[in-house]
VEXBA-35772 format. One line per 5 residues: number of its first residue (from 0); their letters; for each residue x, y, z of N, C-alpha, C. Coordinates in steps of 0.02 Angstrom, whole numbers. Last residue first. Layout:
N
NUM	a	X,Y,Z,X,Y,Z,X,Y,Z  ...
END
This chain:
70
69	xxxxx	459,-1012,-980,471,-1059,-1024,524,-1038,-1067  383,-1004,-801,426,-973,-854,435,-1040,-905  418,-986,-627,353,-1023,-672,397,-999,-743  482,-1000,-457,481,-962,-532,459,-982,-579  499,-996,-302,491,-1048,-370,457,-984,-430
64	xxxxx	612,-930,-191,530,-973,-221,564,-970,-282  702,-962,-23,701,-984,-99,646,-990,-152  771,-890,86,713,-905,66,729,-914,10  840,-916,257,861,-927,175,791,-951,136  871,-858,403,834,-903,358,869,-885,284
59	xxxxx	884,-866,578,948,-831,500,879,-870,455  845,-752,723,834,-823,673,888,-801,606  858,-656,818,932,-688,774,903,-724,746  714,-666,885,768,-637,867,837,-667,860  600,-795,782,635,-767,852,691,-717,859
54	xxxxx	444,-842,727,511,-801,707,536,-781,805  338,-994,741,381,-901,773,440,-887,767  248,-1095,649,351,-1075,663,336,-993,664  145,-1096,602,156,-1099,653,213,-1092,671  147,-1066,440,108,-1027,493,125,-1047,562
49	xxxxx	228,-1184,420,257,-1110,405,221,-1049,431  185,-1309,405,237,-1280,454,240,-1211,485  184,-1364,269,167,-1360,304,156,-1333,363  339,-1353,234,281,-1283,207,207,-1306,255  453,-1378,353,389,-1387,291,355,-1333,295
44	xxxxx	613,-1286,353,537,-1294,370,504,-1312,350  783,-1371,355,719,-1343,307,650,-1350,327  889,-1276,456,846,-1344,450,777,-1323,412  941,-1149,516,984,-1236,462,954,-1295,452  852,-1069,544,921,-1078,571,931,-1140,539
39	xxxxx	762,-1134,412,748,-1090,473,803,-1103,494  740,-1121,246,789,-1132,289,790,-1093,349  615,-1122,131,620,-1105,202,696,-1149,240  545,-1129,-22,542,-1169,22,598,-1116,61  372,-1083,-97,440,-1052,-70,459,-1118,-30
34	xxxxx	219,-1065,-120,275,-1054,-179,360,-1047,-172  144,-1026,-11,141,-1100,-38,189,-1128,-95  184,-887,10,204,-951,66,194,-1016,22  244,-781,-95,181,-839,-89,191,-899,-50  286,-631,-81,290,-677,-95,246,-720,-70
29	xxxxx	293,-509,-3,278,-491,-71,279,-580,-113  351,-503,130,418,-509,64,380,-501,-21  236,-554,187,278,-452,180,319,-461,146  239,-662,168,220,-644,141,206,-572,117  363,-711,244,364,-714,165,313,-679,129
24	xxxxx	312,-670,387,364,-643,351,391,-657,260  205,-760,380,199,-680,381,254,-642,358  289,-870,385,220,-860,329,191,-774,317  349,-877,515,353,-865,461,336,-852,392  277,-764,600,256,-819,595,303,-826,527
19	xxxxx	280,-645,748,276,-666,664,270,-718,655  307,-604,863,230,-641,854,232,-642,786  369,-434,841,364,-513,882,305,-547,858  410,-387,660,344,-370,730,363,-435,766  574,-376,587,490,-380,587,460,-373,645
14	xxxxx	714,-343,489,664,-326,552,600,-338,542  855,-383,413,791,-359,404,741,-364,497  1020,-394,336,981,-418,423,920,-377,390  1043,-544,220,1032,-460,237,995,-476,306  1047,-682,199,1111,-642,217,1114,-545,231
9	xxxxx	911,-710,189,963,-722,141,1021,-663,151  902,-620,338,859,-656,270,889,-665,203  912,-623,510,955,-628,436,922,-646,412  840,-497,597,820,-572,586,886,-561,524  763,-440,738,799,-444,713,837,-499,677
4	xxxxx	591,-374,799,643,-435,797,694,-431,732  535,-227,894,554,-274,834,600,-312,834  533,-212,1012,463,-186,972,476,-217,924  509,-350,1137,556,-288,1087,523,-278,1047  456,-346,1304,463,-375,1238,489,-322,1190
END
């Protein structure tokens, strides 16, 4: 197994641990799984979802959260 997986995240390559989850990976991003929506290779993840979807090497995603403000 590879010590790290190799991933596109909004168009930058970035690296994480096998056995991620995507929820793990938003949330090393410093961000709020319940506050984001998720383009896993081209198909939008429910947030539902998002702890059980394993990151795989080459996944591409596109993360998008939500921003509060007036």
């Amino acid at each position: 197994m590879a010590a790290e997986l190799t991933l596109t995240v909004n168009g930058e390559p970035r690296r994480t641990a096998p056995g991620s989850s995507i929820a793990d990976l938003v949330t090393n991003l410093g961000l709020d799984p319940k506050k984001v929506a998720v383009e896993h290779n081209g198909e939008i993840a429910p947030r539902s979802t998002l702890a059980d979807v394993q990151l795989g090497d080459g996944d591409v995603l596109e993360i998008v959260h939500f921003v509060g403000g007036g």
